[in-house]
N, C-alpha and C positions, 0 to 999 in steps of 0.2 A: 532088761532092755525093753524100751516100747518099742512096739512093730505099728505100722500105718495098712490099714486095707483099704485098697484102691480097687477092690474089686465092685464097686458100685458107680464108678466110671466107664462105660463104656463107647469106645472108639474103631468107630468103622473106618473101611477106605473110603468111604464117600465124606466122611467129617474133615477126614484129611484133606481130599479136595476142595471140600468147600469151603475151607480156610485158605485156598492156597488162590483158588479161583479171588474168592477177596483182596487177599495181599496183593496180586497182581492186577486187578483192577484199581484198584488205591494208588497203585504203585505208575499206572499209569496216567490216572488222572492226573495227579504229580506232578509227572513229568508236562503234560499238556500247561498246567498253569504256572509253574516252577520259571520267575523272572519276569513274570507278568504283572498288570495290575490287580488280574483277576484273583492272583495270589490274595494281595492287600484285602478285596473285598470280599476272598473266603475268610479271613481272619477278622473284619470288623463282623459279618454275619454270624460266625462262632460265637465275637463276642459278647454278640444280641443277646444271641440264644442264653448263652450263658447269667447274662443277667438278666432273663425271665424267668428262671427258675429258683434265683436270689429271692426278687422282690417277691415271689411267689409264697416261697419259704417263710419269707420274715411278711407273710399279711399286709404287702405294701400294695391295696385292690387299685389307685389309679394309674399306678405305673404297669401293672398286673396286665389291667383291662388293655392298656395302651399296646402291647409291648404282646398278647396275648390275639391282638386284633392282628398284629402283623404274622405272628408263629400262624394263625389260620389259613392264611395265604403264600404260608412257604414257599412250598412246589414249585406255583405259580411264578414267584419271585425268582427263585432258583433259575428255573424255566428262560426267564426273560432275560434275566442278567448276564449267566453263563451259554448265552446263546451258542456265539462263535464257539466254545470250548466243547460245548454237549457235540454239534457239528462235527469238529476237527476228530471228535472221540467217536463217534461213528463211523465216520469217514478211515481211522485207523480200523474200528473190528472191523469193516466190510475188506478193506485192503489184507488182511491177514486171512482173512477166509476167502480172497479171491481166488478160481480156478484159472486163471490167468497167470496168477503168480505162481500156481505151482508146476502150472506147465512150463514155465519160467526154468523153475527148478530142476523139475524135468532135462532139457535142454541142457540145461548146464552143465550136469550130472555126465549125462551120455551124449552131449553134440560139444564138447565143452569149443572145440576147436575153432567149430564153424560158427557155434557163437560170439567168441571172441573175434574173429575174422570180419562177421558181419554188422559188431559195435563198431569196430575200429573204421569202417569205412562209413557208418553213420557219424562219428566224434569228430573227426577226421577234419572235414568243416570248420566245427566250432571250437576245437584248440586252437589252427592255423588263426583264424582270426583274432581269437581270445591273444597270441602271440603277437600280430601284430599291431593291435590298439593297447598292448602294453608299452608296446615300445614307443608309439606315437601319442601316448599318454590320453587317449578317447575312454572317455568314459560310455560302460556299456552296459546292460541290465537283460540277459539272456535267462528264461525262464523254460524249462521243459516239464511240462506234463502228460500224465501216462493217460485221461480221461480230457480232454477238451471238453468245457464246460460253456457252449455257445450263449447264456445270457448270463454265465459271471463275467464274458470278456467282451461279448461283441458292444455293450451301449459304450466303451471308452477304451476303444481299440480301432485301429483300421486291419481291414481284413484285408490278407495276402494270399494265402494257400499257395504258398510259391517252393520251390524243391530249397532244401539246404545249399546255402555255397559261401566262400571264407569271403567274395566279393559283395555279396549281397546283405553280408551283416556287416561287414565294413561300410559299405555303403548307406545302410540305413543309421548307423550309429555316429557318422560323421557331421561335425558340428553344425555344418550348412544346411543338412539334411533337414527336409519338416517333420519326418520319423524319427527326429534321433533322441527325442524327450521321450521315454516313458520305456517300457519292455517288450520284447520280445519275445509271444509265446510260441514253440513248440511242441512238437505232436505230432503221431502219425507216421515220424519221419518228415514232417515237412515244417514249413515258417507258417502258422496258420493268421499271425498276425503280429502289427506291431505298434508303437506308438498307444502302448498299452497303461490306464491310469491303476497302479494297485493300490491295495488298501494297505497301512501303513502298520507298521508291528505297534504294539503298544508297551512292549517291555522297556523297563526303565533304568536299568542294568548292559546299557550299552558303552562301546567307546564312544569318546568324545567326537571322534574324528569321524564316524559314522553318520552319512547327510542320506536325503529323499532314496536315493539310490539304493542304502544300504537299509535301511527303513523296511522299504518297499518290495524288495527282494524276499527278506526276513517273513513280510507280513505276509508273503503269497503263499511262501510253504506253512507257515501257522493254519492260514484257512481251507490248502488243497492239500491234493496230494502232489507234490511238485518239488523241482529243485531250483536251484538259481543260482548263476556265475554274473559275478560282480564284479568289475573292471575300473577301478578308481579312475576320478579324471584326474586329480591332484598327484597322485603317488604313481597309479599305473598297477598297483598292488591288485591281485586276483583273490579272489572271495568267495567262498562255497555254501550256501545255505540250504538246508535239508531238515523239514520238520521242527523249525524255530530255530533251529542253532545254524551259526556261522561258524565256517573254520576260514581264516585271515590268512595271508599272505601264503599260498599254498603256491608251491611248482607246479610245472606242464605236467610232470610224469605224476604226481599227486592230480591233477584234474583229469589226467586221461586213465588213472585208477579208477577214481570215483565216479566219470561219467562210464566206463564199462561197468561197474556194478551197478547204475541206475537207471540207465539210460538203455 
């Protein structure tokens, strides 16, 4: 019988890791363009690549040259194209290594009580309301973020800094209202502003039925770190968005889960 010696392989715990560390970056990257356009135009850039190292192969010098001028400027290219997504991929490591979030943690762990105690009369608000522009079929675009970003929102927002209440979001989301086109962002515990313009997702893999509102919702947690409740004007249907993904037609006690684990 043959025998195999493997003893000219050696593997540490650090090789382990730094395969794993890979996987998981990859793994996130992924996820970040995963329904995107940006998807498409990491696969036509592959392609490039791919067929410069064809004509390269087979001696074909002006496709070479051509083709060879753009691989020299990669990075760069990279750089520019996948702007938002390098961003958004930042924006995650920093959130995962914040001491914020683990004081979070913390809290939850050993205060779990009074932390639940102290969401629910922050949420408290924005369900009540979220309930009642269901039923009166108002369309609404409620946004909360954990970082208030004063020149991603202040040039196409009006600033409020006003306390939460189930009247005041009613009130701005009401059709007559001159606030009631655009979002609503929170923070702080407060309405920091509203009549907010977002930037719009750019994934191509939506429902049909999904207009500006559901867009725009979508596109904000793409670029923040943020959530967003969607109140159809059409259906009345309630909408969750969180880091590109939507969850559709969700219950109260589904919103008032998810806004205590985020909120």
């Amino acid at each position: 019988m043959h025998s195999f010696d493997f003893s000219f392989v050696k593997v540490t715990v650090f090789d382990v890791l730094d395969v794993l560390l890979v996987a998981f970056i990859i793994y996130q990257l992924y996820n970040l363009i995963r329904g995107t356009i940006a998807a498409n135009i990491f696969i036509g850039l592959a392609l490039v690549c791919a067929l410069y190292f064809v004509v390269r192969a087979l001696d074909m010098k002006l496709l070479t040259g051509i083709l060879g001028n753009f691989m020299n400027v990669g990075i760069i290219a990279i750089v520019v194209v996948f702007q938002q997504e390098i961003r958004r991929f930042l924006l995650l490591v920093g959130k995962n290594a914040s001491l914020q979030r683990n004081r979070a943690w913390w809290q939850y762990f050993f205060g779990k009580n009074t932390v639940e105690k102290n969401n629910y009369i922050r949420i408290k608000p924005i369900i009540d309301a979220c309930k009642s522009m269901k039923q009166s079929r108002t369309g609404a675009l409620i946004v909360i973020v954990k970082i208030y970003d004063e020149q991603f929102y202040q040039n196409s927002c009006e600033m409020m800094d006003a306390r939460i209440s189930k009247r005041l979001l009613e009130s701005i989301f009401q059709k007559h209202s001159p606030l009631h086109d655009g979002a609503v962002i929170i923070s702080e515990n407060k309405i920091k502003s509203a009549s907010c313009i977002l930037p719009l997702t750019e994934k191509s893999d939506l429902p049909a039925q999904f207009g500006l509102r559901h867009r725009a919702g979508i596109g904000v947690t793409e670029a923040n770190e943020a959530t967003a409740i969607i109140v159809s004007e059409e259906t009345g249907e309630i909408s969750y968005a969180k880091q590109g993904r939507v969850k559709m037609n969700i219950s109260f006690a589904e919103l008032e889960k998810l806004l205590n684990k985020d909120f």
